[in-house]
Kinemage of the C-alpha trace (Angstrom):
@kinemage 1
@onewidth
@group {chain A} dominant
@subgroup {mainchain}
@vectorlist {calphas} color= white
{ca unk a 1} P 0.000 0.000 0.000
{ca unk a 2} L 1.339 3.486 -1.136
{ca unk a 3} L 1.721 6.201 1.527
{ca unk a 4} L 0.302 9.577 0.752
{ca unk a 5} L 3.157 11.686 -1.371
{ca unk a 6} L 2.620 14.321 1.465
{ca unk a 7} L 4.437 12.551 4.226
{ca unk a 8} L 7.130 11.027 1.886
{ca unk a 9} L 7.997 14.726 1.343
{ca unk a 10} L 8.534 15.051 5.246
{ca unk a 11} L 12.285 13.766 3.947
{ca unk a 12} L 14.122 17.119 2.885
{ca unk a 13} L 15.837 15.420 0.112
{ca unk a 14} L 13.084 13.793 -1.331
{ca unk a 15} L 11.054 17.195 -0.963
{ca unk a 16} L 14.470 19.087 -2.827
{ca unk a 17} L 13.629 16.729 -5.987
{ca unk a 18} L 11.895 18.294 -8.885
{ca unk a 19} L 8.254 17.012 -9.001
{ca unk a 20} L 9.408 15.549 -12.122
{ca unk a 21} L 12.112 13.451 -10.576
{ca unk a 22} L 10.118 12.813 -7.764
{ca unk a 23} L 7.596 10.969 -9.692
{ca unk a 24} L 9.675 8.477 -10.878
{ca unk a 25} L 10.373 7.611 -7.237
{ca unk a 26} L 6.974 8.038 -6.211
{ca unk a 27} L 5.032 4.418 -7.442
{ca unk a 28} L 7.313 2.505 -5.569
{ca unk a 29} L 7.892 4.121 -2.352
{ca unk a 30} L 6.624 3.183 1.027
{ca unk a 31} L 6.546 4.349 4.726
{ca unk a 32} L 7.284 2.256 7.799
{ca unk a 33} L 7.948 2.848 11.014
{ca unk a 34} L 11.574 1.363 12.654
{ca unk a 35} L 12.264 0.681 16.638
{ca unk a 36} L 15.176 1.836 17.989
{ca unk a 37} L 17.831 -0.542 18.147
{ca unk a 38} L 16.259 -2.106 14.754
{ca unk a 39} L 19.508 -2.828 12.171
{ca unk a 40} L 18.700 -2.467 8.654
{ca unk a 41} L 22.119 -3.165 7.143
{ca unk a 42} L 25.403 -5.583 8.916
{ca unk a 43} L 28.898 -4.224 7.550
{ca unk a 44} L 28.631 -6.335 3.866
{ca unk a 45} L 25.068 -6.606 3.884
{ca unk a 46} L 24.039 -6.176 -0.151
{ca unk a 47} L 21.859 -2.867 0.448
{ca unk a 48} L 18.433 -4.065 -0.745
{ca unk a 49} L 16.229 -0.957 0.901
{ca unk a 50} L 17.534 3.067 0.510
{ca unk a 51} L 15.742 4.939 3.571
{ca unk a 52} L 14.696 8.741 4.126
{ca unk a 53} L 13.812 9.144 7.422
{ca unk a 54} L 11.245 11.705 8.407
{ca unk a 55} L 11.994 12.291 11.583
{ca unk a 56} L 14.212 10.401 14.262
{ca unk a 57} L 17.469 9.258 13.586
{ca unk a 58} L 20.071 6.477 12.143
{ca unk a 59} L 23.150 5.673 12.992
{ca unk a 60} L 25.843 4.464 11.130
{ca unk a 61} L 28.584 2.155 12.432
{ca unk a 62} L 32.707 0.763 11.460
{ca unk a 63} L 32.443 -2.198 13.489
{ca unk a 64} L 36.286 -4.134 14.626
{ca unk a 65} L 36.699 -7.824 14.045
{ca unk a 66} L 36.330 -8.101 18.231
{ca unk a 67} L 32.546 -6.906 17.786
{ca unk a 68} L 32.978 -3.474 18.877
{ca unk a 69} L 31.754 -0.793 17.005
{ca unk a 70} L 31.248 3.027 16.785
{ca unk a 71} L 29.500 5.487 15.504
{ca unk a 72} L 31.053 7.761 12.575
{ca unk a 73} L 27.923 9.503 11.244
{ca unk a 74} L 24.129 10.017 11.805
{ca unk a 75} L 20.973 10.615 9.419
{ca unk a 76} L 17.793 12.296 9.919
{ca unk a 77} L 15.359 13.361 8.068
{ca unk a 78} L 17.857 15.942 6.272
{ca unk a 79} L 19.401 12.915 4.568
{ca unk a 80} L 19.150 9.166 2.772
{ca unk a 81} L 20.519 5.939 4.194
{ca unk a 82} L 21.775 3.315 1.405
{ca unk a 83} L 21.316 5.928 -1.900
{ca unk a 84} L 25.044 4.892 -3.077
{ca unk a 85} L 23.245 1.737 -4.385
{ca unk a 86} L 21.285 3.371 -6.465
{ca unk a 87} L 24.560 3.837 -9.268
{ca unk a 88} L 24.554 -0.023 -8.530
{ca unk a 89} L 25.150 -3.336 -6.429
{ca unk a 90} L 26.040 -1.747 -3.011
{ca unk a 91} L 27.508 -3.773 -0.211
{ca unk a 92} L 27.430 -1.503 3.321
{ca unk a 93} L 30.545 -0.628 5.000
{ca unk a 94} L 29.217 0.124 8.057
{ca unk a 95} L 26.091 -1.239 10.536
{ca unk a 96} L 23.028 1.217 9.978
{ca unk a 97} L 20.911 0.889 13.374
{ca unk a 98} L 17.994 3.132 14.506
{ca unk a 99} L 19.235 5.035 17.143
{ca unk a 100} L 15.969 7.087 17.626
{ca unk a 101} L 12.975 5.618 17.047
{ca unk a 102} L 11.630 6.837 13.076
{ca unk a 103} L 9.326 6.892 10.578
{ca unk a 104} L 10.785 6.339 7.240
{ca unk a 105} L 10.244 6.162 3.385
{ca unk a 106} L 11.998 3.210 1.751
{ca unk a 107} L 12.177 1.996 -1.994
{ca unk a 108} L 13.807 -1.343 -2.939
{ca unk a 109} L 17.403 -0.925 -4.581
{ca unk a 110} L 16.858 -2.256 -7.693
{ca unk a 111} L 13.961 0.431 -8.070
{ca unk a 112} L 15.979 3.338 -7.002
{ca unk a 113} L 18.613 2.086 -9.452
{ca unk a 114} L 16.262 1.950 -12.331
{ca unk a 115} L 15.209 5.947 -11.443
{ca unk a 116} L 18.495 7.113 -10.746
{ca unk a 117} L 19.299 5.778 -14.695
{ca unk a 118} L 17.119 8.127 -16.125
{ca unk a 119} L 17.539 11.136 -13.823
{ca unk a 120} L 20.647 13.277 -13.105
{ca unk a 121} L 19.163 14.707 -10.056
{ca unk a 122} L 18.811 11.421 -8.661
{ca unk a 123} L 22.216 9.877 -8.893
{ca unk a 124} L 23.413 13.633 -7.632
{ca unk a 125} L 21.263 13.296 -4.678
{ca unk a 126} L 23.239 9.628 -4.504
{ca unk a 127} L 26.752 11.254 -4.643
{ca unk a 128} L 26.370 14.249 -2.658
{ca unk a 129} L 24.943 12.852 0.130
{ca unk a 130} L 27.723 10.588 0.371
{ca unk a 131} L 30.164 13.400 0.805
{ca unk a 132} L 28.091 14.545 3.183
{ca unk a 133} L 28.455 11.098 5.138
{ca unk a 134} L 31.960 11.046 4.158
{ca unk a 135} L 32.699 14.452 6.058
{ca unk a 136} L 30.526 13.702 9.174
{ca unk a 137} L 33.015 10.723 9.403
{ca unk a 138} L 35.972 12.451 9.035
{ca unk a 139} L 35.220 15.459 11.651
{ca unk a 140} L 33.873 12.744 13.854
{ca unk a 141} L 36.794 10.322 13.382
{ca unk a 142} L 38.935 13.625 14.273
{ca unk a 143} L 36.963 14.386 17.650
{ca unk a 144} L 36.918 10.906 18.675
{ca unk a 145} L 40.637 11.186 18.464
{ca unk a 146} L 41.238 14.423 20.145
{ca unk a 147} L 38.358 15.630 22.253
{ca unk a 148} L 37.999 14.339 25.555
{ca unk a 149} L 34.595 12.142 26.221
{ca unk a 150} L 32.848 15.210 28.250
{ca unk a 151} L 32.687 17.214 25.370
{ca unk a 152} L 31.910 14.102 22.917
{ca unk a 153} L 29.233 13.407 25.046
{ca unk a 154} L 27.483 17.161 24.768
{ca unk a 155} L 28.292 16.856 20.848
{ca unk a 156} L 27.030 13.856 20.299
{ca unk a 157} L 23.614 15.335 22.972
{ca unk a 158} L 23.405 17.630 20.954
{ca unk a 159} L 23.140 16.079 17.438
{ca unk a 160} L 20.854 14.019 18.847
{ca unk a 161} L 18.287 16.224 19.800
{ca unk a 162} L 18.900 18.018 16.531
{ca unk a 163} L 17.432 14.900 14.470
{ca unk a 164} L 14.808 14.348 17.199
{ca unk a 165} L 13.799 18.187 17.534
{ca unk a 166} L 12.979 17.608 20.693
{ca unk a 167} L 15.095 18.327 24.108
{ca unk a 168} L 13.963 15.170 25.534
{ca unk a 169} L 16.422 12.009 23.938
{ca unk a 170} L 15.553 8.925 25.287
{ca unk a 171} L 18.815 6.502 24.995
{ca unk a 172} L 20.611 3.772 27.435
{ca unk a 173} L 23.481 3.999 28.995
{ca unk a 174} L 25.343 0.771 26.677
{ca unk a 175} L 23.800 2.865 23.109
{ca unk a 176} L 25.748 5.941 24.461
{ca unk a 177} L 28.594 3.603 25.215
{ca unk a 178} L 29.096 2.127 22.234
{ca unk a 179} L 28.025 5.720 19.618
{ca unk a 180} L 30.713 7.002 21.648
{ca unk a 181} L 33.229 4.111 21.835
{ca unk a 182} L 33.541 3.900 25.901
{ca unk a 183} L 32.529 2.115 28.856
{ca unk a 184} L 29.551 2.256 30.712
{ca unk a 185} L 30.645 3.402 33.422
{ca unk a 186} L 32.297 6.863 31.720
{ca unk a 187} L 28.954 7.901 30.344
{ca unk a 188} L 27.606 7.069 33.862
{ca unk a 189} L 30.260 9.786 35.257
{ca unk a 190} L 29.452 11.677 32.444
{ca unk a 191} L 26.004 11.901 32.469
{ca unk a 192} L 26.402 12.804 36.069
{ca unk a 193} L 28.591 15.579 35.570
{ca unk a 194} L 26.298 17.098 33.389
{ca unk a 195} L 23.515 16.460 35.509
{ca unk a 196} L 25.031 18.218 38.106
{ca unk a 197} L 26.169 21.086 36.025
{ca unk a 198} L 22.683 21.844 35.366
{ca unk a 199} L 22.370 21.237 31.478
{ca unk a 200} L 20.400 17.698 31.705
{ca unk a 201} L 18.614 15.487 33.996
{ca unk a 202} L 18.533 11.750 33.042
{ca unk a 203} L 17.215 8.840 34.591
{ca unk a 204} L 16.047 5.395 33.251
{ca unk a 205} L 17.505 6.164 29.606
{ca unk a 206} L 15.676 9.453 29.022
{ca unk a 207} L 18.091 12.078 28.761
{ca unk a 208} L 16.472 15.895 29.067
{ca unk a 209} L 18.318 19.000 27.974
{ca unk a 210} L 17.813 21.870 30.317
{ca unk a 211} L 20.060 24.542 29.764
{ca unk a 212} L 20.734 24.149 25.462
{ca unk a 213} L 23.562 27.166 25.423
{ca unk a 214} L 25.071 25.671 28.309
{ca unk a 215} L 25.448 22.115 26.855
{ca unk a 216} L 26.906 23.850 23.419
{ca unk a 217} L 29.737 25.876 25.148
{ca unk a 218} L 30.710 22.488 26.914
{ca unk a 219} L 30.901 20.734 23.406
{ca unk a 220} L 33.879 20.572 21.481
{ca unk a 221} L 33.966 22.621 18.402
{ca unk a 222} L 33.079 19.732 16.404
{ca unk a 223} L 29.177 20.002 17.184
{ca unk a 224} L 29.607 23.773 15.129
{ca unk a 225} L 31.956 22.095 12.323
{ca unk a 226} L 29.169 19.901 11.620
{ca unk a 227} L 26.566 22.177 11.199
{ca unk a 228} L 28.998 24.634 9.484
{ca unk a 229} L 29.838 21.703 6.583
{ca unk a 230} L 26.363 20.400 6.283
{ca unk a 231} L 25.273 24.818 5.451
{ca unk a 232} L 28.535 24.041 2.491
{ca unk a 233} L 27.278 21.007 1.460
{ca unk a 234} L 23.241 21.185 0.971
């Protein structure tokens, strides 16, 4: 069954397509809604679905040989997860889970392949949104590196509740762990320190922002870089 075209265009980059381009898509896409925690691609999964969220938020995962993994970029509704396959068979490089809870538009591969053939803007939307991945990775492969988990922690808060645009993130203790590639019991300190600070409350995996300005001048500068490249790069 075909969801109205009215909530497919709650993705921006759907809604960015001319109508024209659009309605190639348009016969074959669906909505669904995802569970957080749900994982829609393993690292070498053959992408068979590309997804534009609507709200909510994906995350997307280099996962080690031991098991562990984290998190190098996240997609909202701002963005596509999987589009790369539509110039052809795609295997995923990373582990896509839903980190927020969402509401999505999908379209099977081969579909999305067969539109992007006949329509520039569609294998552009492909590529550039890759770059856009591609530089979340690289600024957040540079602040995993050099920024100490505090202000990780308020950056990655932040983004968060960005995607969710909401204040109120509701997340455990072994997600944040592993999105930020620590132990459990440094977000616990974390999390505490913040509370106490004033900028959040948390308790039983629902994490409130209470003081926004406060909990961006204790983020690294990386929170800002993002936004600043994502203004370049749509």
């Amino acid at each position: 069954m075909h969801s109205p075209t009215s909530s497919h265009l709650d993705n921006k980059l759907l809604a960015a397509l001319p109508r024209s381009q659009f309605n190639l898509l348009m016969p074959h896409l669906t909505t669904t809604s995802l569970p957080q925690g749900a994982v829609v691609y393993e690292t070498g999964d053959e992408v068979d679905q590309i997804y534009f969220p609507h709200n909510g938020m994906f995350s997307l995962l280099a996962v080690m040989r031991d098991g562990k993994a984290i998190e190098t970029a996240t997609v909202g509704r701002e963005g596509v997860v999987g589009a790369m396959a539509g110039l052809g068979l795609y295997k995923s490089l990373v582990r896509a889970v839903v980190q927020l809870p969402l509401t999505t538009t999908k379209i099977a591969s081969p579909q999305f392949r067969k539109a992007a053939a006949s329509s520039e803007a569609i294998r552009d939307l492909s590529v550039h949104f890759n770059e856009v991945l591609l530089t979340q990775a690289r600024v957040t492969a540079a602040c995993n590196a050099l920024h100490p988990v505090e202000a990780r922690f308020c950056r990655w808060l932040l983004q968060s509740a960005d995607r969710a645009a909401s204040d109120t993130v509701t997340l455990t203790q072994e997600l944040l762990a592993e999105m930020l590639g620590v132990r459990r019991t440094s977000v616990t300190e974390v999390a505490g320190k913040m509370q106490n600070e004033g900028v959040i409350t948390y308790s039983r995996g629902v994490i409130r922002i209470l003081d926004r300005a406060g909990l961006e001048r204790l983020s690294c500068e990386c929170y800002q870089t993002l936004i600043d490249h994502s203004a370049t790069l749509t």
